[in-house]
N, C-alpha and C positions, 0 to 999 in steps of 0.2 A: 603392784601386780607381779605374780610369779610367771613366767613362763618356761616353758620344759622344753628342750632343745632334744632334737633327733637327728640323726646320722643324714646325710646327705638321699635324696630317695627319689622317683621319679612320680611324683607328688603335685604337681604341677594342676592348680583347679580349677571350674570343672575340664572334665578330659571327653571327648566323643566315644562315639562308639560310631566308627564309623565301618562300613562295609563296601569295599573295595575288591569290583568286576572286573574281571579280566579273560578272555578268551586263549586259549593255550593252543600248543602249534597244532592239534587236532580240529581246532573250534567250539571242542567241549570248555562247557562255561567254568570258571571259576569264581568264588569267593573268599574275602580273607575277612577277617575281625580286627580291627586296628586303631588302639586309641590317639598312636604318635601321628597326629593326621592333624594340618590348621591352614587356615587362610593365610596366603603367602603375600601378598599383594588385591591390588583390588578384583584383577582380575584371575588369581594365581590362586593353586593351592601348594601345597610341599607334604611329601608324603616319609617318613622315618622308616624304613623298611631295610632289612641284612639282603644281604644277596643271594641268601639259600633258600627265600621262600617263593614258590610257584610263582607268587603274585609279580615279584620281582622280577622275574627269571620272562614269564608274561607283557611284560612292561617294558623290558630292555628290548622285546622282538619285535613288537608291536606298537609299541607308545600310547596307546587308547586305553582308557579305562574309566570306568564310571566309580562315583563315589558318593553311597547311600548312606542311610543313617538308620540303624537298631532303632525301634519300636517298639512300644512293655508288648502289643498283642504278637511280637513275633520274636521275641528275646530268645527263646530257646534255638531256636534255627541259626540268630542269630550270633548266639555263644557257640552252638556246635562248629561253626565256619572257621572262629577261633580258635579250636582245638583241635582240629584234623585238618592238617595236609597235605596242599591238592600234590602233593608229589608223591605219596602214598595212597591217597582216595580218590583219583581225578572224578571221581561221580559225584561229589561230596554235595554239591550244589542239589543233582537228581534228589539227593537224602530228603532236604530240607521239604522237598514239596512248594519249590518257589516256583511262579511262572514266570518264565525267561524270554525274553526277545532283544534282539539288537536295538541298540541307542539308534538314535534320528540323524545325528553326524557324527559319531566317533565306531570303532570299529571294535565296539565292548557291550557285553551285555546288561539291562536294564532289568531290575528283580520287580515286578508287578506289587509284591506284597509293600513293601516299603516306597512308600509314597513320595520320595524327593529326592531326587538324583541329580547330579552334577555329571555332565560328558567333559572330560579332562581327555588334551594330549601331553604328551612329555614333553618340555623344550630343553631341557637340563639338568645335570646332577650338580652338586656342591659339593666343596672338596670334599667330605666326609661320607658323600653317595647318597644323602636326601634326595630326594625328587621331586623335581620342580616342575610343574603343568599347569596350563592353560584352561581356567574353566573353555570351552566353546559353545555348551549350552545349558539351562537346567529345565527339567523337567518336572509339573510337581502334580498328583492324581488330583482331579478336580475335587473328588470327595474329600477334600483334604485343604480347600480353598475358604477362605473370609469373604465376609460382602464385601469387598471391595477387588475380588478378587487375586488376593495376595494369600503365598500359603498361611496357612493356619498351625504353628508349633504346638500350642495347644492342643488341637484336634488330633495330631499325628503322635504325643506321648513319646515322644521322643526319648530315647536312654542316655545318659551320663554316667562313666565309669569312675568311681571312686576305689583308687589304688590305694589309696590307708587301708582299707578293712575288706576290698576285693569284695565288691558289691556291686550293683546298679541300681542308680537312681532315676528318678521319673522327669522328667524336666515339660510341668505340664501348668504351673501357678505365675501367673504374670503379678511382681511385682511393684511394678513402678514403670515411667515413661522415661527412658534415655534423651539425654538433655533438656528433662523437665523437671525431676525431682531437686537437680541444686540448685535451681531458681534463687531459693529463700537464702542460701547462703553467697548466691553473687548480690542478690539486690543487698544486701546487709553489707556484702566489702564495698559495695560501691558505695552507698549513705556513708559509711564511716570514712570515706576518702572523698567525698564531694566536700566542696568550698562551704564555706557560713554562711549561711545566706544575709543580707546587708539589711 
């Protein structure tokens, strides 16, 4: 087998698209577009963000912020968040045509259109100024929910950014059951390491 080697890249797979609320020292709402975004701990997220962007700048005054997630039916709004910022468009959010209200416990706003949000506060930065918060609660639109109650990823079409070719992807086909599918290759180590039988 050949493989092709490429230059070091920020390639890392799949990537979110996540979208990250913040209220600025007016209360007008903000949004950013951000793929450097990942589950920190179990209850933790950590956010990759420079210091020059609104969102930051929002988040260092405040500490509250919500963190939603791109949807195929609202990709466009939510690419534009990514490419205008709020330190030049403070209205940028009005653009989109999202319906905005305050989160239930954090002091950040919650976008209607996008159906599953996290209320995160800040507890800390890391040496290099990641940002480290506290989920404190999640919120997910009921139309959005499984019989059993639990949200539905599928139903919501959720995006994936693919930084190779600066695309997004749909993340909408359930492949297999986590901690079910290597069943057949543990029962198989375990036969070939069990005793003889007598």
């Amino acid at each position: 087998m050949t493989r092709k080697p490429f230059k070091p890249a920020a390639w890392a797979l799949p990537q979110p698209v996540s979208i990250i609320g913040t209220y600025d020292e007016t209360g007008t709402p903000n949004a950013m577009n951000a793929a450097w975004t990942g589950q920190y701990d179990d209850t933790q997220v950590i956010l990759c963000l420079s210091a020059g962007h609104k969102t930051t700048k929002n988040i260092m005054a405040r500490r509250d912020f919500t963190l939603s997630f791109a949807t195929r039916d609202q990709m466009a709004a939510c690419d534009y968040v990514g490419m205008v910022s709020g330190n030049t468009t403070p209205d940028k959010v009005a653009r989109t045509g999202w319906t905005v209200h305050k989160a239930g416990q954090v002091n950040a706003p919650v976008f209607e259109e996008l159906p599953l949000a996290l209320e995160c506060r800040m507890t800390s930065q890391t040496g290099n100024g990641n940002i480290v918060a506290d989920i404190v609660n999640i919120t997910c639109d009921e139309a959005f929910l499984d019989a059993d109650s639990r949200p539905d990823v599928r139903k919501m079409q959720l995006l994936s950014f693919n930084p190779v070719n600066r695309t997004y992807l749909v993340v909408d086909q359930e492949a297999g059951q986590a901690w079910n599918e290597g069943r057949k290759l543990l029962q198989a180590a375990v036969a070939a390491h069990a005793p003889l039988a007598q």
